[in-house]
N, C-alpha and C positions, 0 to 999 in steps of 0.2 A: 373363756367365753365361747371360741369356737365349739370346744364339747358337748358345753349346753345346748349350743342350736343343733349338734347332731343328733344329742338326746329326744330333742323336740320333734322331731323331723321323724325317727324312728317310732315314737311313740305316734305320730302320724301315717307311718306307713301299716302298723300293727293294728291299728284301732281304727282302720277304714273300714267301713263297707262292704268294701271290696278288696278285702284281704286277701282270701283265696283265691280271685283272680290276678293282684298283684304277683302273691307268690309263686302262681303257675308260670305267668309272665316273664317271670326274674329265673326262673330255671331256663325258660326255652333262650332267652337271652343272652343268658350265662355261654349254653350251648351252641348257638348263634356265636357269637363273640369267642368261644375256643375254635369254631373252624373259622372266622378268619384269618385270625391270628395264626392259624396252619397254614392258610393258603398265603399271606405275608411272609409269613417266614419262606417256607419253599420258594416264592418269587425272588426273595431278599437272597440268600445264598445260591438261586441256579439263574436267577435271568440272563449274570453276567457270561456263564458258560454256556446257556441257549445260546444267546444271541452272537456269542463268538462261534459257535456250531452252525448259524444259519449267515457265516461271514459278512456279518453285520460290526459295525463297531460299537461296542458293549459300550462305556463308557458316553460316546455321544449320543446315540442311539436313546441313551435313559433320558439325556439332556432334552432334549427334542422331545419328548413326551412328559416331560415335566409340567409343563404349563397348564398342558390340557390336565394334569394329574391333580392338580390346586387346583383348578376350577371345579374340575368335577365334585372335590373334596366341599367346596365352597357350597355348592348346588346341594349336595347329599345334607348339607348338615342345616341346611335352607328348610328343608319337608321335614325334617324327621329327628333335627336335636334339638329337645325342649330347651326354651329360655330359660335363664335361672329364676327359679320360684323358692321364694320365701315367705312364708307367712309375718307379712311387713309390718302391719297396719297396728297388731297388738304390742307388738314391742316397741315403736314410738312411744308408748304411754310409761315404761318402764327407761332406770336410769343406765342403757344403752348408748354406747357412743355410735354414732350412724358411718363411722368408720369400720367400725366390728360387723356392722349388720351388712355394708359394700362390700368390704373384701369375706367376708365369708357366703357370701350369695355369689361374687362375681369368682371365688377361688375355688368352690362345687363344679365349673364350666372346665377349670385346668385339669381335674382329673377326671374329665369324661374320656370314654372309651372313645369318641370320634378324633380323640387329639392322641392320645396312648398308641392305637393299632398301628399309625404307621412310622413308629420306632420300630416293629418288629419286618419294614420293610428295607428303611432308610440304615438302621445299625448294622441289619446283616450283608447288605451291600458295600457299604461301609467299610466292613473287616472285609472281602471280600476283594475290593478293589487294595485296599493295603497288602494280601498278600499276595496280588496279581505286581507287585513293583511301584505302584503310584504313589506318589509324596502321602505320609503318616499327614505331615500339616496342611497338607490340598488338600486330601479325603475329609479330613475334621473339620475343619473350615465349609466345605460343601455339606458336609452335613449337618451342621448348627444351621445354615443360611435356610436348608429346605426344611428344616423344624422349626424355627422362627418364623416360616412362611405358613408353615398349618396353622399353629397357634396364633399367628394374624389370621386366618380368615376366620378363628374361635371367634374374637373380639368383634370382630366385621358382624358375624352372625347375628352376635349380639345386640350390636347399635341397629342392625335392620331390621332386627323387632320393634324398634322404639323409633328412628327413622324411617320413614315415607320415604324422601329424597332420597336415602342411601341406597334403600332397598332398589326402589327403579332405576336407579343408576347405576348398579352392578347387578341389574337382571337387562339393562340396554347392554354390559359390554359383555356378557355372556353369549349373552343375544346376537350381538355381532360378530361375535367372535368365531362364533359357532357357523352362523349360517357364513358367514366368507370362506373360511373353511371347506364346507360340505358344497359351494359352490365355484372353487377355485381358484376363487380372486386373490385371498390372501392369509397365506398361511404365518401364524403367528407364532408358531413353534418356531420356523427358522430362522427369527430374528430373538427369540428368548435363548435359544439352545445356548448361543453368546456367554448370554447375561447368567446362567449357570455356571459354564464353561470356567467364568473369570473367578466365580465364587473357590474354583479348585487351583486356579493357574494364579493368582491374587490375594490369600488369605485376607487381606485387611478390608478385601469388598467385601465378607460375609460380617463386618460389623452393620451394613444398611440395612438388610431386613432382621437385625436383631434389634437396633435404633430403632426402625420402623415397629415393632413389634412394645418397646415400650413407650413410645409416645401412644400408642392407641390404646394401648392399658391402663397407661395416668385419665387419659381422655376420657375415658370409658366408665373410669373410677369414678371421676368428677362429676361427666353427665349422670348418671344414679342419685351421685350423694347431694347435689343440688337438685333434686327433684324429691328429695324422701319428705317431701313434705304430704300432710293430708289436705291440703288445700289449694298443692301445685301437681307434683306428678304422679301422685295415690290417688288424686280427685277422678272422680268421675266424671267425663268431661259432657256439656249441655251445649245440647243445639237449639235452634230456634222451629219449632214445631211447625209444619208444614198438614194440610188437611189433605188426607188423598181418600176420597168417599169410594170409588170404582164402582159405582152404585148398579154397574149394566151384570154385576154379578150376585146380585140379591135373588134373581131369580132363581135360583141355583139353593135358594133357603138357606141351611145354614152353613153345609158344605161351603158356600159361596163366600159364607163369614171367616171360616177356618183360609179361604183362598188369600182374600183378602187381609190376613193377617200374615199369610206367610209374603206374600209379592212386596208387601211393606218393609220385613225380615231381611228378605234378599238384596232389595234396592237401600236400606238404612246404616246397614252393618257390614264390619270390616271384613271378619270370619265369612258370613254369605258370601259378599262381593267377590273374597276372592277360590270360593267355589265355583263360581260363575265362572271365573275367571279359567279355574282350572277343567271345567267340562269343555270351555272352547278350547282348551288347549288337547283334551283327548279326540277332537276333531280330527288334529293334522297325525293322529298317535299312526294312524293308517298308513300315511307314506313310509312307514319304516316294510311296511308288510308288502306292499305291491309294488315299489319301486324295484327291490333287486337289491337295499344297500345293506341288507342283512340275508346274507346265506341261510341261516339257520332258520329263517321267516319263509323260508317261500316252498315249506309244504303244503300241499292242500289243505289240512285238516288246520293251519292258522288263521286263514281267512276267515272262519268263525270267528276265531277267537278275537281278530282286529275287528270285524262286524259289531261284535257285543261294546268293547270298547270305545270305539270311533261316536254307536249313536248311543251309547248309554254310560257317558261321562258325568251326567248331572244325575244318573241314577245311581253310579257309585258313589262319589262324591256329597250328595245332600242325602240321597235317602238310607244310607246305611248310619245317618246320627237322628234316623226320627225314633225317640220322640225326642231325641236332646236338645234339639233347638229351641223346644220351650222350656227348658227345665229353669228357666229365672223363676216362672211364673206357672211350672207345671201344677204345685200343689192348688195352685188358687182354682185353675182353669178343672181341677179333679173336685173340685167343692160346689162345680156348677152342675144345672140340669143339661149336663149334655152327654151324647152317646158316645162310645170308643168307637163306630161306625162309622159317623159323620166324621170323626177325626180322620180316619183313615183314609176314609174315600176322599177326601181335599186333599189328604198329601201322596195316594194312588192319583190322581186327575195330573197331580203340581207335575211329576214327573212321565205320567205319558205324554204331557201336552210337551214337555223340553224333549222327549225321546222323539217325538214329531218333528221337534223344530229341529234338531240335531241331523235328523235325517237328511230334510232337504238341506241343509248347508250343506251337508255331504254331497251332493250332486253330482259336485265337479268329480270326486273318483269315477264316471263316465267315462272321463278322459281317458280311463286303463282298460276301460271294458267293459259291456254291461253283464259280466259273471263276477267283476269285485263288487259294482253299487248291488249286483243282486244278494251278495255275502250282507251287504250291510243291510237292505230292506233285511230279508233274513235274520239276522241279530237285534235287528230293531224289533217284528215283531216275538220272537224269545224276551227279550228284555219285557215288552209292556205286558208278554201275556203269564212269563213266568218268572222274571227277578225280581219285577213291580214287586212280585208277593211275598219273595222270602229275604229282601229287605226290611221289606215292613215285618216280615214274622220275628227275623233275628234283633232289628230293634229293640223288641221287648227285653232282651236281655243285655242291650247294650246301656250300660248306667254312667254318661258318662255327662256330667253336666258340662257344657258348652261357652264359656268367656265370647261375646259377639262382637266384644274390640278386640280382640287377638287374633290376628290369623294365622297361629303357628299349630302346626299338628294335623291340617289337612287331611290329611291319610288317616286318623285316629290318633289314640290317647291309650294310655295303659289300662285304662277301667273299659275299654269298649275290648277287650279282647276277654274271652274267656271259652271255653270249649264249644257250647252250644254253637256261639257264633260263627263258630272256626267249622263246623260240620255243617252249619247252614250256608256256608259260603262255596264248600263245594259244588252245589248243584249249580252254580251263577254261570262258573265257568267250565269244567272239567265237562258236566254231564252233557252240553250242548256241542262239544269239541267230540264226546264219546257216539253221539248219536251220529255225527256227523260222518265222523270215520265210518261207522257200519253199512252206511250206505251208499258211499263214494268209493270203497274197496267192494262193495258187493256188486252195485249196479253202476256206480257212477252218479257226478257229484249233484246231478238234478234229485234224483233220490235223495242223497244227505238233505240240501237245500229242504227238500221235502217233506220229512219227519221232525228236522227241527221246525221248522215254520209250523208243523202240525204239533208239537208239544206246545208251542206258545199259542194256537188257535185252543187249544185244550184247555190251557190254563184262564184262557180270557171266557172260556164257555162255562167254565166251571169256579168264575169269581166269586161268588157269593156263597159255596158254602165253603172255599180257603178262605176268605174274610172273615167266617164264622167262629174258623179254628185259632183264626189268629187274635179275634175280639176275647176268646175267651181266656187267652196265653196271656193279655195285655192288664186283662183283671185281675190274673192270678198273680200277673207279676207286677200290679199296681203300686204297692205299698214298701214294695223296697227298692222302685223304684222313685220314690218319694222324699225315701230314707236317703239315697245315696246322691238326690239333686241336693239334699241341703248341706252336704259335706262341700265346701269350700275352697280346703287345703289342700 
């Protein structure tokens, strides 16, 4: 049976739409995933001799950064490891046991590369400490315990797709765990380092996070397989309809209807809300760059780059999936008398008006200086006068339809990546860091300031015939963008 659904699955990856972007995908991935796996390995066989080199104690030393090492794992695989997806709905109707269709959707998760990569850290350390003289049965014992702890936060992942509660409640103890930390109060390393320690000095404690590890797999099993129903957790879930007219934006014609369709969007849906969610959080992205807590941040030519970021979070964020946000309903909304003009300009306004608002919340970076708030006016206007645009230009090629109850994949989906994109994404950031430099090693940094401010007064002077170029890219690419909303799987 399992082979079946891999056949099905394959024959759904071949027979997309967006095959050839799949496939280019799966190569840079591939490649992706062979260098970390180099750089795990080198960590796995020499940290223990760095760290005896910088007389440090190798062994404790790892113990003590463990914690933070699953959390982060935890956080990484939060953004950017797909849920398990199986096309569910059709095989209910065939004679499937819904055990078959659980454990092979929830057993695709155990061989993702986010659970795999770090045996290539955890094994060669591993040997490593065995031939450095430490107990064969400590080492192996420590090392089942910290692999049963990755593959617990697989499961974890998992249920916080489907759990509210879960989700907020280990993004509160991340949350706290983090900022006590980076404030001083209390570090949680050196009360876990312990609880590693005993996994090596203890063998029979590394049975708890391997118990731990199959109670949340039975669990996990359970929760799915009582839900595969089509009229429990298949269902598409009804609210009780709410009238929101915004009628002071009629004036505005029809651009103001396209406004008013998306404000509904943002405030009803899960996917929105937690875009929302995530441009406020590129707000505080800045203190990493003007505080001093990253060395490597505090060239001049960064604080462009935190600029662009800080007030144009909701323009990376929402406007590099226009037009996917409607793709439930894209074909209908392309059958009406309406212009690809009017569309844009609602969702050019949606996001100058957030780069506005994003601004002034930024205010307080004052507190550093008025040469960082000036980086960010600065990025603020580059974003509204020139990313506004090749946002919306590279949209046209991003075909990726949008699920509005799911909030996983934030960052993109495999069908929004393809070359075009990837070349139009250059100018967003590189070109305004490149301008920047020229002018703060030539003259100094009022000059940079200068010219970038001046390419985005350029690009807001010269909106109307880039909207021209882009209305006519969006026709061209109308119909297989049409094609690829109604692909499902």
């Amino acid at each position: 049976m399992f082979k079946k659904f891999f056949i099905l699955e394959w024959k759904s990856f071949i027979r997309s739409a967006s095959f050839k972007s799949n496939l280019v995908l799966k190569i840079f991935m591939a490649l992706g995933a062979l260098y970390f796996i180099a750089m795990f390995l080198l960590l796995g066989f020499g940290a223990y001799y760095i760290l005896e080199k910088l007389e440090f104690d190798p062994f404790a030393t790892v113990n003590q950064v463990l914690l933070y090492y699953v959390l982060a794992d935890l956080m990484i695989r939060f953004f950017f490891q797909k849920a398990p997806v199986l096309n569910i709905r059709p095989l209910l109707t065939f004679n499937i046991s819904k055990n078959n269709i659980v454990g092979y959707t929830l057993g695709k998760t155990v061989l993702s590369y986010f659970n795999w990569v770090h045996l290539f850290f955890l094994l060669p350390f591993t040997m490593v400490l065995i031939k450095e003289g430490f107990s064969v049965t400590g080492a192996l014992s420590w090392f089942v315990a910290c692999f049963a702890l990755i593959f617990l936060n697989n499961f974890l992942n998992i249920l916080s797709n489907n759990r509210d509660l879960l989700l907020f409640a280990l993004g509160a103890v991340l949350a706290s765990i983090a900022g006590l930390h980076y404030f001083s109060i209390f570090d949680a390393a050196l009360y876990a380092s312990p609880v590693f320690e005993g996994f090596y000095n203890t063998p029979t404690l590394a049975l708890i996070p391997v118990l731990a590890l199959m109670l949340v797999v039975i669990y996990t099993f359970q929760f799915y397989k009582k839900r595969l129903y089509l009229d429990s957790g298949l269902s598409i879930k009804q609210k009780d309809a709410q009238t929101e007219n915004y009628t002071w934006l009629d004036k505005f014609g029809l651009v103001g209807t396209f406004l008013k369709n998306d404000i509904k969007l943002l405030k009803r849906n899960k996917r929105s809300r937690t875009t929302i969610f995530m441009s406020v959080l590129f707000i505080f992205y800045g203190l990493l760059f003007f505080t001093g807590s990253i060395e490597a941040y505090e060239g001049p030519v960064w604080r462009i780059f935190a600029g662009l970021f800080v007030t144009g979070g909701f323009l990376f964020t929402f406007g590099q999936f226009v037009p996917s946000w409607d793709s439930a309903y894209y074909p209908l909304m392309m059958s009406q008398n309406i212009t690809y003009r009017d569309y844009l300009d609602s969702k050019w306004w949606l996001m100058v008006i957030a780069t506005l608002v994003t601004t002034l919340l930024s205010s307080f970076y004052l507190y550093f200086g008025w040469e960082v708030y000036l980086a960010l006016l600065v990025g603020a206007i580059y974003n509204i006068g020139v990313n506004a645009h090749i946002v919306l230009w590279a949209g046209a090629y991003v075909k990726t339809p949008i699920d509005l109850t799911q909030n996983k994949n934030v960052f993109g989906d495999k069908q929004s990546f393809n070359i075009k994109s990837v070349l139009l994404a250059l100018p967003k950031l590189l070109l305004p860091m490149i301008l920047y430099a020229i002018g703060h090693y030539t003259y100094g940094p009022t000059l940079g300031y200068l010219i970038v401010a001046g390419f985005g007064v350029l690009g807001f002077a010269f909106k109307n015939k880039v909207f021209a170029i882009i209305e006519t890219i969006y026709k061209t690419e109308k119909y297989k963008t049409i094609a690829a909303y109604s692909q499902r799987n």
